[in-house]
C-alpha positions as CSV (number, residue, x, y, z in Angstrom):
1,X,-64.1,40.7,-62.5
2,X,-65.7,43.3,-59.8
3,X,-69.2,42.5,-58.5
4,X,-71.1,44.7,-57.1
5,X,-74.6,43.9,-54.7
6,X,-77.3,46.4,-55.8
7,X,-79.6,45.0,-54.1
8,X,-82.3,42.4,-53.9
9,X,-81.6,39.9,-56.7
10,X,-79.4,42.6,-58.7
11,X,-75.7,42.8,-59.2
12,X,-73.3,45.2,-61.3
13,X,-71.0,42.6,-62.7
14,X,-68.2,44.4,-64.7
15,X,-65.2,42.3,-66.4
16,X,-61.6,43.3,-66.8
17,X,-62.5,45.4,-70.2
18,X,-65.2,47.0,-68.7
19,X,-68.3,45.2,-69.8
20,X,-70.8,45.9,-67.8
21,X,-73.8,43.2,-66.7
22,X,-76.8,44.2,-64.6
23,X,-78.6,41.6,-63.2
24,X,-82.6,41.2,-62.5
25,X,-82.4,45.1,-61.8
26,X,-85.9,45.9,-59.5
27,X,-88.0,48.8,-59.5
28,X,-87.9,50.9,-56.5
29,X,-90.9,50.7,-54.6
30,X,-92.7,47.8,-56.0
31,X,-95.0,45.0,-54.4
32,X,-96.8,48.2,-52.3
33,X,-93.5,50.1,-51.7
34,X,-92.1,46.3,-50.6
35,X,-88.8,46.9,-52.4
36,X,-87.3,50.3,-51.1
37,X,-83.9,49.9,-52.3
38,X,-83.1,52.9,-54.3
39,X,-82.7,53.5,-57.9
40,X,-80.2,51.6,-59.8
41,X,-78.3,54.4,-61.7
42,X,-75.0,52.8,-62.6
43,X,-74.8,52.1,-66.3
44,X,-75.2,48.7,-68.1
45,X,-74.0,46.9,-71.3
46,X,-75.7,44.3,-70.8
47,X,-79.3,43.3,-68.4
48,X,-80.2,39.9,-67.9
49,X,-83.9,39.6,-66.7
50,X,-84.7,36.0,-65.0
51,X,-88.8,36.3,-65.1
52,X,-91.3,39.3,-65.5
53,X,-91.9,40.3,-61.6
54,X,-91.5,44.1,-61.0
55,X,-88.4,43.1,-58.0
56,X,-86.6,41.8,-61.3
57,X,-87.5,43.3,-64.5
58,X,-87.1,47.2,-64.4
59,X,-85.9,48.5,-68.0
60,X,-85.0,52.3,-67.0
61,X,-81.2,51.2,-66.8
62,X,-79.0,53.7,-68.0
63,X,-76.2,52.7,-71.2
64,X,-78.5,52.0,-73.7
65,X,-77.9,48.1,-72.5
66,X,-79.6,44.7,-74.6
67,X,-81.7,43.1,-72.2
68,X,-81.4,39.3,-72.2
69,X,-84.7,37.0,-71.4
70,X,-85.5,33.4,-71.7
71,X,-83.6,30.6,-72.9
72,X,-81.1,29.7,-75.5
73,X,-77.4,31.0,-76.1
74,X,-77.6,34.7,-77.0
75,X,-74.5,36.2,-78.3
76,X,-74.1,39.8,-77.8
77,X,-71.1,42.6,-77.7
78,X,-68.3,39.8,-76.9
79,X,-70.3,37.4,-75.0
80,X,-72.2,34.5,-75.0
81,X,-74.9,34.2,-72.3
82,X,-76.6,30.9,-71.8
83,X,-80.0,30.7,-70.7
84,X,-81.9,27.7,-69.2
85,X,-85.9,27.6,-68.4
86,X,-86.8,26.4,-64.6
87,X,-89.9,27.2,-62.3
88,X,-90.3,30.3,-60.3
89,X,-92.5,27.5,-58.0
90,X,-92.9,23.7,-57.1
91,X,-96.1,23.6,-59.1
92,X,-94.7,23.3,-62.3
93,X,-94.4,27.1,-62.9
94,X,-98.6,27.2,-62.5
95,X,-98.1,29.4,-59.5
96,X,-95.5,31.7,-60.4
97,X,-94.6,31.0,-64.4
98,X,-90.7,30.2,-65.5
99,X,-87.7,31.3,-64.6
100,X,-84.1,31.7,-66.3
101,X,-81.2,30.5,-65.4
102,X,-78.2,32.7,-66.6
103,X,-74.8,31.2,-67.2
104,X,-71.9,33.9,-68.4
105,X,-67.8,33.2,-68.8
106,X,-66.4,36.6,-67.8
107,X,-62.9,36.7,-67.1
108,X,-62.5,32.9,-67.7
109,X,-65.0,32.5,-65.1
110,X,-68.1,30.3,-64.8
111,X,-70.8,32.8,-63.5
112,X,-74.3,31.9,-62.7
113,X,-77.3,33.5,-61.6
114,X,-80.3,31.5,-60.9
115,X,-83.1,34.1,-61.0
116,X,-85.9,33.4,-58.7
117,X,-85.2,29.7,-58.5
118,X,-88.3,27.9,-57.1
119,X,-87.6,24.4,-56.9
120,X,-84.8,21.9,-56.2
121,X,-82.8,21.3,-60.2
122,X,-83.1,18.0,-61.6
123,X,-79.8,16.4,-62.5
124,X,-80.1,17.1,-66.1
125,X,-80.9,20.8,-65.5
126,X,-77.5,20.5,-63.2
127,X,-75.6,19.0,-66.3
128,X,-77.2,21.6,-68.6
129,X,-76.0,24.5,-66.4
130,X,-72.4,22.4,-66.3
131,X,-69.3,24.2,-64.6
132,X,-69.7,27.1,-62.0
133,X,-67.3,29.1,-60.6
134,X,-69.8,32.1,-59.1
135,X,-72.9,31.3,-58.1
136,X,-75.9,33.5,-57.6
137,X,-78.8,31.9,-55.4
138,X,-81.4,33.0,-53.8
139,X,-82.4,32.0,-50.4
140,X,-84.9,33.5,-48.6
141,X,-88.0,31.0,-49.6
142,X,-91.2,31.8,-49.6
143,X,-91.5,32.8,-53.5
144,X,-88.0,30.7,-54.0
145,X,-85.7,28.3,-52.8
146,X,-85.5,28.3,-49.2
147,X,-81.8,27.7,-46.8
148,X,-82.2,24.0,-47.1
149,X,-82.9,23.9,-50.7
150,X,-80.3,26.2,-51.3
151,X,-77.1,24.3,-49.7
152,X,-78.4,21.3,-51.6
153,X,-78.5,23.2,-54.9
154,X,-75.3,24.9,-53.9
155,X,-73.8,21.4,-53.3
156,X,-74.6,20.0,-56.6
157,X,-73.2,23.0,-58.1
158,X,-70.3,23.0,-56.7
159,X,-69.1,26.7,-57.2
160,X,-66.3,28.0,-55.8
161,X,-68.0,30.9,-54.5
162,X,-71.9,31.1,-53.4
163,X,-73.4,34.7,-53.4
164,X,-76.5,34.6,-51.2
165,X,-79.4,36.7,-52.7
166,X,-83.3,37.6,-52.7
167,X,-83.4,37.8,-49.0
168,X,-85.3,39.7,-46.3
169,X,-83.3,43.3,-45.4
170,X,-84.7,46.5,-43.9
171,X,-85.6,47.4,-47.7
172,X,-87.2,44.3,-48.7
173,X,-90.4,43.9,-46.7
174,X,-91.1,40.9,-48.4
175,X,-92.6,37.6,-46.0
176,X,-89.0,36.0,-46.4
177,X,-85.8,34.5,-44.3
178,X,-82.6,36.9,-43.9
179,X,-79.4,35.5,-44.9
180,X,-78.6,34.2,-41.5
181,X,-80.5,31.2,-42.0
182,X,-78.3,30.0,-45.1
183,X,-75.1,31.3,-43.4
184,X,-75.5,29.9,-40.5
185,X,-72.1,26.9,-39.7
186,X,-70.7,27.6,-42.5
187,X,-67.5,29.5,-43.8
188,X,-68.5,32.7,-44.8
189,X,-67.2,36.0,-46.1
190,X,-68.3,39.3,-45.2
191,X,-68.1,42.0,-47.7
192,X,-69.1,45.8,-48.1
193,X,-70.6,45.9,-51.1
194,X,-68.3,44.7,-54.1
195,X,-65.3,42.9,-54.6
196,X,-63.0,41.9,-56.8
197,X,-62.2,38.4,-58.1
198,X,-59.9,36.5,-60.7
199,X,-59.6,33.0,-61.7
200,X,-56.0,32.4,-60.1
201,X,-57.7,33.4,-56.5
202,X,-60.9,31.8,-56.7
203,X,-60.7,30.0,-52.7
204,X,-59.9,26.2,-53.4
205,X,-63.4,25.4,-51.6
206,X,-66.4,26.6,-51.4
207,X,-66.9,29.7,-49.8
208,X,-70.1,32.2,-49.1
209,X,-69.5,35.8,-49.6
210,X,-72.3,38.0,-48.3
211,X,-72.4,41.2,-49.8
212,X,-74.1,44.2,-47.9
213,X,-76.4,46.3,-50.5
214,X,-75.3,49.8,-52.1
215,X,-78.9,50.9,-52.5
């Protein structure tokens, strides 16, 4: 499996026969011109869209892909994605509305991607979501989870590999943390973009990979 950071809360995830997943692809210049990460022009077969917000729900993705929303197992071109409903907020959703939580098996990996998380998962949304082996989080508070809520919901999830996201970077303006303040003490890996993973070397312990942006 190769991921790829496109910025933001958006990934290229592409498995070993070339399916190709897009997550919570942005549109470019957003919130005021907050997002300024360029366009996403890589092709998709799938997108998966965690909420409605205009950082997370652009549809001009080129591939013709199916988009995926909400919750529920959709089944689609040789894969089941998993969806679970959460809170964009503390409040109950009242502030902010839901959120999905997407759990894929690509390359007989467990890869999640918690959307625009906004509060701290109950133990029985943690059983619902079950086995991780990737995890997508987002970090930089403010409109999600912040650093300390993140490690505890990292914790409970127990991944093998944490991909910080939805953090502040010279093109995203937005009142939120940079990645330092998750990353800080603990053992992390720096990356260039993309990488590539398999099940046989997942690290045996939890690890943080922080991707630099292509756009």
């Amino acid at each position: 499996m190769k991921i790829k950071f496109l910025g933001h809360a958006s990934f290229l995830i592409a498995s070993k026969d070339g399916l190709r997943i897009v997550t919570d692809p942005y549109r470019p210049g957003c919130f005021d011109g907050g997002i300024k990460y360029e366009p996403i022009t890589e092709e998709a077969d799938i997108v998966t869209i965690s909420h409605e917000h205009d950082d997370h729900n652009c549809t001009e993705i080129q591939g013709n892909p199916t988009f995926i929303r909400g919750a529920g197992t959709k089944e689609t071109k040789g894969i089941a994605i998993i969806g679970t409903d959460v809170f964009h907020d503390e409040s109950g959703g009242t502030e902010r509305g839901k959120n999905t939580i997407f759990k894929m098996v690509i390359d007989g990996m467990n890869v999640v991607h918690l959307g625009d998380l906004g509060h701290p998962l109950s133990d029985r949304e943690v059983k619902e979501i079950g086995a991780v082996d990737v995890l997508f989080i987002p970090v930089g508070g403010h409109f999600t989870i912040d650093s300390a809520t993140a490690e505890i919901t990292a914790t409970k999830l127990n991944p093998k590999v944490v991909v910080p996201m939805h953090y502040k970077t010279e093109k995203c303006g937005f009142p939120i943390a940079v990645v330092d303040d998750y990353t800080k003490n603990k053992d992390v890996k720096k990356i260039d973009g993309e990488f590539e993973i398999t099940k046989e070397n997942l690290p045996e312990t939890m690890t943080t990979y922080v991707l630099t942006p292509t756009k």
